[in-house]
Every structure is written in structure tokens, then in C-alpha cells.
MDAnalysis code that builds the backbone (N, CA, C; Angstrom):
import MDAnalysis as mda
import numpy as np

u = mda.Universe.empty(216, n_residues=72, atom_resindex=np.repeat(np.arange(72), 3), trajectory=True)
u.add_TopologyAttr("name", ["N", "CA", "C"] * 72)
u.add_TopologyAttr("resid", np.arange(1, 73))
u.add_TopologyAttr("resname", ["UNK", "UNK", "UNK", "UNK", "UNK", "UNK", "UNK", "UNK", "UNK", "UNK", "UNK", "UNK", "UNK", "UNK", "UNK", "UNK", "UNK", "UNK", "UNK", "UNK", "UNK", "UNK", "UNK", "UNK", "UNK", "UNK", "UNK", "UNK", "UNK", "UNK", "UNK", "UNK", "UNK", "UNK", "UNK", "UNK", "UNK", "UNK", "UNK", "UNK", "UNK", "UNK", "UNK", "UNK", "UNK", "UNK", "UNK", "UNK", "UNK", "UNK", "UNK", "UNK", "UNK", "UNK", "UNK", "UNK", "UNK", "UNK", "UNK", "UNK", "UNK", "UNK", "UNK", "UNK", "UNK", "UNK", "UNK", "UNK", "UNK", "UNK", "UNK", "UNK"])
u.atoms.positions = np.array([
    [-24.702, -1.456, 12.582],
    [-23.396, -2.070, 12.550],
    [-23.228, -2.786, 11.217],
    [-22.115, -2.582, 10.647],
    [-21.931, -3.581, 9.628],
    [-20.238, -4.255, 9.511],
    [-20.624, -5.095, 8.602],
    [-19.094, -6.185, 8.779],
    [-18.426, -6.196, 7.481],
    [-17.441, -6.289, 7.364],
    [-16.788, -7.083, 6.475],
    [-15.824, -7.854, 6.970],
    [-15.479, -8.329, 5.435],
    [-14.724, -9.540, 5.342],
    [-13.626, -9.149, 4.647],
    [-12.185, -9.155, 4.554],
    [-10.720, -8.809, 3.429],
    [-10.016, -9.831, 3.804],
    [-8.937, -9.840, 3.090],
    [-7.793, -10.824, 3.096],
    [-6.550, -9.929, 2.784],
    [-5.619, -9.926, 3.743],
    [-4.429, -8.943, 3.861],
    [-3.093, -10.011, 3.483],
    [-2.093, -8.876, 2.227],
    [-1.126, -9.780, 2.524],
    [0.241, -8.270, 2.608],
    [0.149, -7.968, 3.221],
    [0.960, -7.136, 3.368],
    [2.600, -7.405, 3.963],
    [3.863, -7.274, 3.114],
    [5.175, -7.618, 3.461],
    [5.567, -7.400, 4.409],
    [6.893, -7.910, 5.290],
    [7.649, -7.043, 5.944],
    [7.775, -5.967, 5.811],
    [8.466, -5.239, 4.715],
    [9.308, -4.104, 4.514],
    [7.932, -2.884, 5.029],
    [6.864, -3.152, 4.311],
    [5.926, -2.217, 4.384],
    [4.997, -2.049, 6.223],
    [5.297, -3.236, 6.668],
    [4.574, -3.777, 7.880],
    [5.828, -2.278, 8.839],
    [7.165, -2.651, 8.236],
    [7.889, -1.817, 9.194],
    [7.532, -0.486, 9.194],
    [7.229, 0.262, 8.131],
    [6.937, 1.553, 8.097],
    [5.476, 1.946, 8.831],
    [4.598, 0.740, 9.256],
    [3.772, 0.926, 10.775],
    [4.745, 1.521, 11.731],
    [5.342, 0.108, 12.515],
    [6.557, 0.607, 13.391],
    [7.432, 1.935, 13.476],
    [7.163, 2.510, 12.077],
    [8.218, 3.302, 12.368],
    [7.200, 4.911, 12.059],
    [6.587, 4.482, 12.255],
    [5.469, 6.122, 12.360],
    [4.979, 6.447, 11.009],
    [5.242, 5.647, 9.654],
    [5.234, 6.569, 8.566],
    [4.087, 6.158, 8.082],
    [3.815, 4.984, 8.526],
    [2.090, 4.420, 7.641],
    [0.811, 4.565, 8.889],
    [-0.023, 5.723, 9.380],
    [-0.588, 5.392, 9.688],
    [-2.319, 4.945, 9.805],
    [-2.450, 4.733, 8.357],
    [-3.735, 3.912, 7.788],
    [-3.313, 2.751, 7.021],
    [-4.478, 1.690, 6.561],
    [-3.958, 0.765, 5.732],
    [-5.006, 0.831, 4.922],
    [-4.784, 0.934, 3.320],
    [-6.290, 0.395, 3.018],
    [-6.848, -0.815, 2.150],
    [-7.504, -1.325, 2.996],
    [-8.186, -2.669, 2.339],
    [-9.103, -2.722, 1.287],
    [-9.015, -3.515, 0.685],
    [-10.692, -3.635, -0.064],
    [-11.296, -5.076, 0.476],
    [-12.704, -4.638, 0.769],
    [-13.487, -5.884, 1.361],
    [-13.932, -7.002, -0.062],
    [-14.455, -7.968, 0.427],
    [-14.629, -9.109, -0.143],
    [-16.296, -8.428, -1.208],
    [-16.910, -7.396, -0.882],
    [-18.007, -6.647, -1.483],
    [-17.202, -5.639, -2.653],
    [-15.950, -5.558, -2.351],
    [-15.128, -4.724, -3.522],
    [-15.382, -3.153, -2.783],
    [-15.574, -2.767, -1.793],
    [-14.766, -1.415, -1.031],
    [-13.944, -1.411, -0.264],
    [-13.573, -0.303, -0.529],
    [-12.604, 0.307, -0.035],
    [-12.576, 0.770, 1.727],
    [-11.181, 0.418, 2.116],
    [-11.882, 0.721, 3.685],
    [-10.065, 1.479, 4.201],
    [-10.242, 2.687, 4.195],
    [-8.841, 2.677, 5.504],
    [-9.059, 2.628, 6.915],
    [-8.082, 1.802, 7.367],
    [-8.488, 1.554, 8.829],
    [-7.263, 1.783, 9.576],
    [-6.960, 2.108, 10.787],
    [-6.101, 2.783, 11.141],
    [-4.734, 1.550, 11.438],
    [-3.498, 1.715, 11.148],
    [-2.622, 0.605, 10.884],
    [-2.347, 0.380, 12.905],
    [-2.734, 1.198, 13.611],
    [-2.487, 0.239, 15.097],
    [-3.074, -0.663, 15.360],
    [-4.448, -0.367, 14.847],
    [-5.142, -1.870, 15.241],
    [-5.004, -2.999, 14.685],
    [-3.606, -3.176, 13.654],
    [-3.446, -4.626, 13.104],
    [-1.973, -5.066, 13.966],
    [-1.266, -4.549, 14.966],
    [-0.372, -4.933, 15.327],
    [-0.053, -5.712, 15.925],
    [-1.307, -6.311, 16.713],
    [-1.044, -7.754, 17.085],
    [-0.982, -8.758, 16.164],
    [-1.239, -8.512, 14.925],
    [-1.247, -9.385, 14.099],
    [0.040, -9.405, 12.959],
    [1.295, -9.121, 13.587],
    [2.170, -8.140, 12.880],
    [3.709, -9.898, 13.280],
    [3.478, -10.500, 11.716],
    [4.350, -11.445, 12.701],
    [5.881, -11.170, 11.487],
    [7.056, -12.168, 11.588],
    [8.310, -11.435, 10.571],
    [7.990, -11.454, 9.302],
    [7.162, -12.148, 8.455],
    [6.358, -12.199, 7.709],
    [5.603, -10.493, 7.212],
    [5.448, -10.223, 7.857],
    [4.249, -8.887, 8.013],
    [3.359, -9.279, 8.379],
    [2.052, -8.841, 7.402],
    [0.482, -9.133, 7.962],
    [-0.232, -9.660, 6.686],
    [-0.701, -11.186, 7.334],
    [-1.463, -12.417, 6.316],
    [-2.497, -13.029, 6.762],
    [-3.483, -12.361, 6.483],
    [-4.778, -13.699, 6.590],
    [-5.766, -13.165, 5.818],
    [-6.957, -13.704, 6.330],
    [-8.525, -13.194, 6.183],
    [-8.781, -12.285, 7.809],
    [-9.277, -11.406, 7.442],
    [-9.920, -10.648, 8.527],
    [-11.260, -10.462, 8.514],
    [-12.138, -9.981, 9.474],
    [-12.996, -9.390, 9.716],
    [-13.546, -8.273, 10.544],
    [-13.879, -7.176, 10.277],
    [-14.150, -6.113, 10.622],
    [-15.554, -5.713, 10.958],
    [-15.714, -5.399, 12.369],
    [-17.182, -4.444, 12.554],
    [-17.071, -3.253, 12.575],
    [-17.960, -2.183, 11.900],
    [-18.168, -0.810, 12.107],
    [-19.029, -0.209, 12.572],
    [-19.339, 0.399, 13.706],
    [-20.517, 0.862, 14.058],
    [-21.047, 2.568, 12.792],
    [-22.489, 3.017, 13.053],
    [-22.686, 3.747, 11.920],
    [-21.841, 4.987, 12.006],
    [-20.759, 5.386, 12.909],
    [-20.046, 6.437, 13.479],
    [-18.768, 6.203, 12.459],
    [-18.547, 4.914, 11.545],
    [-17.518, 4.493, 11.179],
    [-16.018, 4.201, 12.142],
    [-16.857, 3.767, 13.662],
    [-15.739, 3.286, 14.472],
    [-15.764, 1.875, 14.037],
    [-14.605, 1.414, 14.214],
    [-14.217, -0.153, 14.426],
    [-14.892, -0.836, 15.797],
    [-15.493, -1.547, 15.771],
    [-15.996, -2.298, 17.261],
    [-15.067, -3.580, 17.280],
    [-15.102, -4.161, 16.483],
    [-13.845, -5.527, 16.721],
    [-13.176, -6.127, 15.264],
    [-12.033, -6.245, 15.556],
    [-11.313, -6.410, 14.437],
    [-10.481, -7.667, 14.713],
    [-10.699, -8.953, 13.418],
    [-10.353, -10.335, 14.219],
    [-9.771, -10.399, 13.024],
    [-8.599, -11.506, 12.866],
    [-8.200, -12.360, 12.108],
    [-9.331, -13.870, 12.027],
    [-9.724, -14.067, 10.817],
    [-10.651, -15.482, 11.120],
    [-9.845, -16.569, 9.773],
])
């Protein structure tokens, strides 16, 4: 398993094109400087009028699944 750490600041305008079917990856770069696309449903709880803003953290198992994906 491994983790990272990013910080997302992604707009409205772009947050909508989740919603609307046309974005469906996002890609981050971690706090180690890679690159990660991760699939844009699993940030939608975190989807406020703003768009999407914080620090996150990410687990991957070695399959490159996501195991838990938090805002911290």
C-alpha cells in the first residue's frame, strides 16, 4: 500500500464538467512531485460552489486501486 499527500484547487467552471460527464479523471501531482490520475467520482463529496480545495490524501493498494481517499 502506499499514500500520498496533494493539495487540490480546482474551480467551479472545471468542477462542473465532472457533473456533466466530460471530465472523467483528474490529475494530481503528489507532494513527492508525481503524477497521479484518479478517477473524478471519487472527489464528489468534496465538490462544494467553490469547486474542489484542500489537502488530500490518498491510499493505493499495489493493484493501483484507491483504498481511501480523505480530505485532511
Amino acid at each position: 500500500m502506499r499514500n500520498f499527500k496533494f493539495t487540490m484547487a480546482l474551480t467551479a467552471a472545471k468542477t462542473r464538467a465532472i457533473y456533466a460527464g466530460q471530465a472523467r479523471f483528474i490529475l494530481v501531482e503528489t507532494d513527492q512531485g508525481l503524477k497521479l490520475q484518479l478517477p473524478a467520482a471519487n472527489f464528489l463529496e468534496y465538490v462544494s460552489a467553490d469547486g474542489i480545495h484542500g489537502r488530500f490524501d490518498v491510499k493505493i493498494d499495489a493493484d493501483n486501486k484507491i483504498l481511501a481517499l480523505r480530505r485532511i
